[in-house]
N, C-alpha and C positions, 0 to 999 in steps of 0.2 A: 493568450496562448494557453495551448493547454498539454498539460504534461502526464504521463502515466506512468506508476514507480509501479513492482512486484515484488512481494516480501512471499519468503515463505517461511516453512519451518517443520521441523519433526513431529510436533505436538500443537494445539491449539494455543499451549502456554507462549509455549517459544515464538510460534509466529505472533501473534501479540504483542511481547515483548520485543519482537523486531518493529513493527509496527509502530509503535512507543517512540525507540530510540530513534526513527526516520522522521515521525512529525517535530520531533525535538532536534534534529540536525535541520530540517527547512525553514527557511527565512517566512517573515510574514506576510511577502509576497506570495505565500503559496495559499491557496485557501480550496481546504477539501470540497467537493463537491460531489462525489461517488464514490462508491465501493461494490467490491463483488468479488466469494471471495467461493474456494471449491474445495474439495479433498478428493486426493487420489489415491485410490486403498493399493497398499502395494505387495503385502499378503495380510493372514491373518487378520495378525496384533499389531500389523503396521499402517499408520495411515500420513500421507505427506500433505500440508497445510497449504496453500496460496491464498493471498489476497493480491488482490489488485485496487490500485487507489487512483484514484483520478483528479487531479488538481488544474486547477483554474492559476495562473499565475501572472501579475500584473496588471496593469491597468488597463481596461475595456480600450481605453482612446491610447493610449500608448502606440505612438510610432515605430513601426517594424522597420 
């Protein structure tokens, strides 16, 4: 199965440190497999962070 989480954030620090604490709250059934990640400038001196993570979760033969 496969699952797609989105963190974002104010700064590149904070979305980060979201990032962080979500591989750290998922089991080790989860197992990353991609990323892709954007910024939306929203003026200026502002810019708003997204990643997107993509995990693989459980086992290939696992019955759904």
């Amino acid at each position: 199965m496969i699952k797609t989480k989105i963190v974002h954030g104010n700064s590149i620090e904070q979305m980060f440190e979201r990032v962080e604490q979500l591989d750290e709250s998922l089991g080790v059934d989860y197992e990353l497999i991609d990323t892709e990640t954007d910024f939306v400038k929203i003026s200026d001196d502002e810019v708003f962070c997204i990643e997107a993570l993509v995990y693989k979760v459980g086992d290939d033969n696992e019955n759904l």
